[in-house]
C-alpha positions in Angstrom: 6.1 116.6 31.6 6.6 117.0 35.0 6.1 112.9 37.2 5.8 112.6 40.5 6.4 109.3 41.8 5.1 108.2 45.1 6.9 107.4 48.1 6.3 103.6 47.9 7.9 103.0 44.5 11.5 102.0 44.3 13.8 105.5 43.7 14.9 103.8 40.5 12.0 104.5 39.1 13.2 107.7 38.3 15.6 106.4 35.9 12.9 105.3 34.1 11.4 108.3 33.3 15.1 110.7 32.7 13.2 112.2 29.6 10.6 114.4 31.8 10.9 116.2 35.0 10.2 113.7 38.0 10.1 114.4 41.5 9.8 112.0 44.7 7.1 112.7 47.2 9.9 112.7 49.7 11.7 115.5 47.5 8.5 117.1 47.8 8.1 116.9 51.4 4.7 115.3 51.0 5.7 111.7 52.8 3.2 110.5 54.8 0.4 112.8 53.0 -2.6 110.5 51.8 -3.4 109.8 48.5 -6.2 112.1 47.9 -4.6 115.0 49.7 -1.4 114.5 47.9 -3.1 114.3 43.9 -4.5 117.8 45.0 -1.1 119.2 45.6 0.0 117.5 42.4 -2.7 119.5 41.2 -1.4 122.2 42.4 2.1 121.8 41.4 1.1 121.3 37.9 2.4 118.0 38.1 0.6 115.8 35.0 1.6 112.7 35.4 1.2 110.5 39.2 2.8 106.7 39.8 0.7 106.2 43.4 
């Protein structure tokens, strides 16, 4: 499964999710981009799972 987890959640988070492919918004590039915008690149992205 492939997480992304959004810019204002600790970057530990990450550690809590080893077992699937997670991405930071700011790994992304997409900091600053607003919620609605940014579940649409998810979208895009395939990205199934979203911590906003």
């Amino acid at each position: 499964m492939k997480i992304l987890i959004d810019e204002s959640l600790p970057r530990f988070t990450l550690q809590l999710v080893q077992e699937h492919r997670a991405y930071t918004v700011q790994y992304m590039g997409w900091t600053g981009i607003k919620n609605d915008a940014l579940l649409r690149r998810a979208e895009e992205q395939a990205v199934r799972g979203c911590s906003l």
